[in-house]
N, C-alpha and C positions, 0 to 999 in steps of 0.2 A: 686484470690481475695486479697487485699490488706486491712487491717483493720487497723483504725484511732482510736488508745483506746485513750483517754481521763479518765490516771490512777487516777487523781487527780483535784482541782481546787483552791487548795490550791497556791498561789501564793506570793513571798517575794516583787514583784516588784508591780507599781503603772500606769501603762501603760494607758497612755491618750485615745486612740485606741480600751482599752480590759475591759470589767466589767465581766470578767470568775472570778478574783479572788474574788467578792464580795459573790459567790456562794461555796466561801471553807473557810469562814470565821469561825472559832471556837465561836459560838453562843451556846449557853446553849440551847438544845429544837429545836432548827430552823435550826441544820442541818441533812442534810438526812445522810443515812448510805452507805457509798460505799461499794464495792463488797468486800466479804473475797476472799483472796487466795482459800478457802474450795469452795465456792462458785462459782469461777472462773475454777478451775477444774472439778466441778462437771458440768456445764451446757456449757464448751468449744468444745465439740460436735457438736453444733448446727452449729456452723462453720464450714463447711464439709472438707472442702478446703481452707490452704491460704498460700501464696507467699512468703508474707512479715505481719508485723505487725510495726507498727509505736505507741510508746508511747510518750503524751503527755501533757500539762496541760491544766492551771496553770503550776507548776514546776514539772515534772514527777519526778525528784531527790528527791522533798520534801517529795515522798510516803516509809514510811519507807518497805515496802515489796514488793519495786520494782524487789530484785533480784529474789524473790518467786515467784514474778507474771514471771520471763522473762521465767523463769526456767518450769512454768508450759505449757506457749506456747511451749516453744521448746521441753521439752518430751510427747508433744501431734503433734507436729507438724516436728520435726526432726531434723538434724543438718544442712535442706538446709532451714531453712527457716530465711530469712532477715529480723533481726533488727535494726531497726534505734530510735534514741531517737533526740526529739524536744524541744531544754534548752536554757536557756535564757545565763546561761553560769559564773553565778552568783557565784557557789561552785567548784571553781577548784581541790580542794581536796576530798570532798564529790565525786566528778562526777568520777576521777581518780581511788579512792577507792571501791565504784560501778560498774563500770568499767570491772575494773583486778578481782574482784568476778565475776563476768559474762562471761568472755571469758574465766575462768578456766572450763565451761563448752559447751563453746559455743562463735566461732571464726566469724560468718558473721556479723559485729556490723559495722553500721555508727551513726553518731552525727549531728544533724544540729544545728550552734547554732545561734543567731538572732544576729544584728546588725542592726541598721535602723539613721544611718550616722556617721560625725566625734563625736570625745566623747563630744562636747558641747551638741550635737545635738541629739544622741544617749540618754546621761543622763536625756535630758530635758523629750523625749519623754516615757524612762523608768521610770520617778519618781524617781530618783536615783542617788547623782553624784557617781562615780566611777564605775557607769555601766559599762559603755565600756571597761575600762581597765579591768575588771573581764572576760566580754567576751572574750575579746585579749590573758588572761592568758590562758581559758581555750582551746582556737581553737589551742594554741600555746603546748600545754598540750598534748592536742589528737594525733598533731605529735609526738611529742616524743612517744606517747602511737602507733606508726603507726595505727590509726585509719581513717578509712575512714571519713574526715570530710567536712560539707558544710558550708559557709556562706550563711547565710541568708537574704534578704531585702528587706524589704515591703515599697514599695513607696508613699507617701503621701505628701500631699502640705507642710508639713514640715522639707523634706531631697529630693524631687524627682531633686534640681538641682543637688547633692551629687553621683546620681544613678553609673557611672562612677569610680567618687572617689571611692567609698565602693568595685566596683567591682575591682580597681586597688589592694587594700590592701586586699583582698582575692587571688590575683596572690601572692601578699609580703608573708602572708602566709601557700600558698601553698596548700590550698584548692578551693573546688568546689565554685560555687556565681550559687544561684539561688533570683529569686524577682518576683514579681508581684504587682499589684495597691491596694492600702487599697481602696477597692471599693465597702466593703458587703454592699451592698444593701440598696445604695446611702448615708451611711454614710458620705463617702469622698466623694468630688467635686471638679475636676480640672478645671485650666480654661484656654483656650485655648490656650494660651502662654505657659502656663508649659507644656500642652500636647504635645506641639511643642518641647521643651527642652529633656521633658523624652526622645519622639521617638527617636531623634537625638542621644543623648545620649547611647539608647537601640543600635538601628539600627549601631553604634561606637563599642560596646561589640558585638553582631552580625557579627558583616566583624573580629573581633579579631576571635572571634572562628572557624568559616570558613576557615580563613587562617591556622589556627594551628589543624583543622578535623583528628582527627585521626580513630576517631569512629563514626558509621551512627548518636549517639547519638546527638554527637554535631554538626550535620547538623540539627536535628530535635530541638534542644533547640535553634538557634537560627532562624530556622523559628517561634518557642514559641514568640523569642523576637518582631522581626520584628511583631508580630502579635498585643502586650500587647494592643497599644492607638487605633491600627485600631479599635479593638472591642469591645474597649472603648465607642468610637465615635460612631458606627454605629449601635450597640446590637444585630453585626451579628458574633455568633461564628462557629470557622472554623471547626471544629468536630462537631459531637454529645457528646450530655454527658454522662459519663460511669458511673454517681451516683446512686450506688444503684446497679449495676451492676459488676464492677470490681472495688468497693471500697465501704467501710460502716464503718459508724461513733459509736460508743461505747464508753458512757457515764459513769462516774463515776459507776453511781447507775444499771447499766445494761441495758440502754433506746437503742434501735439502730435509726439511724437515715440516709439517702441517701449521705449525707456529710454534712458541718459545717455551709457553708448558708443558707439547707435546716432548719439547727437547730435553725435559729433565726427565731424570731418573734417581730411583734410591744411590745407585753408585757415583752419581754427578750428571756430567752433561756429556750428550750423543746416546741416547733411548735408542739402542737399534731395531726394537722392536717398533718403533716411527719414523726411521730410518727410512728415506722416497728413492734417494740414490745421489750420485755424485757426477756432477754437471760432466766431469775429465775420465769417468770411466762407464757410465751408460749411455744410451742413446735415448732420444727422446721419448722412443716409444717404450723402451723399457722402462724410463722414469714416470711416464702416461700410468701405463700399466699397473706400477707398485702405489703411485698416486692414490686412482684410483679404489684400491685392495684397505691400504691405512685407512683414506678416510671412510668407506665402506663397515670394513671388518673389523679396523681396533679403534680408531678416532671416536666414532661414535657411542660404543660401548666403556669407553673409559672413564674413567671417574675424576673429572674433570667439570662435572655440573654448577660445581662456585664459579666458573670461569666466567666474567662478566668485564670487560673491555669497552674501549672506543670504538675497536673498532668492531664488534659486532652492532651499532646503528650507525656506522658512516653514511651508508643509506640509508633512505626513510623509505626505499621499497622494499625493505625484506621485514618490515613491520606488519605486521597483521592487525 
């Protein structure tokens, strides 16, 4: 099981794309209380099992007790289990200094940090000039720290002729390039000609990685790619979906949810109609139970069929 914590939603950046950060706004009265460290250990149980954990936001760096929180997974969970953190990439020295606390107890650490084109394009999109070069510092950063790191980038009629570009400067330095389509659920709309672009483009990165295959991985990430527009276009995806199954969402305040599109709704975020339960107030078998029921009765009926991810071919065993 893979779990998608969402430690914060506090966010420094202005993302045209994202309204999570309006949800970690410092309000007097009007904001909820996230989970204690206390809290966090005491009901971490309920998770019987997991792989990996994934922290992110808003800004997961922003959360002052993020080394408490990594700290309590891994002595509940061991020294095999994989952390990755998801940052905009904003605090090259905060992230650094976090970091090297963290791996003084615990060595399996990747970084993904976002980028979403060149730094005109990048800044526009983040609300922010000097975005980009923050990102650059810090992906630049991470090697020195040899950490495993990704680039990140989310395609949208804003940067998708760029797709190529971003993935060239992710060989420059010397990390992973993953991306997918800003496509939750029909926010973004592309239009025929860029679909044409992206594919081209994708399917360009695709014959790169193939050529250079060293692992099944990267035969299977760029069938992902070749895949992105076809199931765009058709809202026929090429797996089934593991949400709710071999991966669950974890909210600030303890809410779980099948993953992160499951977690929107027309009136914002918290669908309670996908709603699994809340690590502080069910018990495991009741969260078992309602699990079960979501991805069953509404998950799979929903209309949700553009959804097309990394991580639905993380493995190459649920390829047919």
């Amino acid at each position: 099981m893979i779990l998608h914590y969402f430690v914060t939603y506090r966010c420094n950046l202005r993302c045209n794309f994202c309204e999570l950060w309006k949800l970690g706004q410092w309000k007097l009265g009007q904001l909820k209380e996230e989970l204690t460290v206390g809290e966090l250990e005491e009901h971490l149980p309920i998770f019987r099992e997991l792989e990996s954990v994934v922290f992110l936001g808003g800004e997961p760096f922003l959360k002052r007790e993020l080394v408490s929180i990594v700290r309590a997974f891994v002595k509940k969970y061991g020294s095999g289990l994989g952390v990755c953190f998801i940052t905009n990439g904003q605090f090259p020295d905060l992230i650094k200094k976090t970091l090297e606390e963290i791996r003084s107890f615990h060595s399996y650490l990747s970084c993904s940090v976002s980028i979403d084109g060149t730094k005109e394009i990048h800044d526009k999109i983040r609300g922010r000039e000097g975005a980009f070069d923050k990102a650059v510092e810090t992906l630049k950063m991470l090697g020195e720290m040899d950490i495993w790191k990704d680039l990140s980038f989310t395609i949208s009629p804003l940067n998708y002729y760029q797709t190529y570009e971003i993935f060239e400067l992710s060989k420059k330095l010397g990390c992973s390039f993953s991306t997918r389509l800003a496509h939750d659920l029909d926010h973004q709309t592309f239009t025929r000609n860029q679909l044409e672009i992206i594919d081209g483009q994708l399917n360009r990165i695709a014959e790169e990685k193939e050529e250079l295959a060293l692992e099944p991985e990267s035969f299977i990430h760029a069938y992902y790619l070749r895949s992105i527009v076809e199931v765009y276009r058709t809202g026929k995806r090429k797996v089934p979906c593991l949400a709710g199954m071999n991966f669950l969402i974890l909210d600030p305040y303890g809410d779980m949810y099948p993953c992160f599109n499951s977690y929107w709704c027309k009136e914002g975020y918290g669908n309670p109609e996908m709603r699994i339960g809340n690590i502080k107030e069910n018990s495991f078998e009741e969260i078992e139970k309602r699990r079960v029921e979501v991805v069953k009765d509404r998950l799979k009926p929903w209309k949700c069929n553009r959804c097309w991810n990394e991580c639905d071919v993380s493995s190459f065993k649920v390829i047919k």
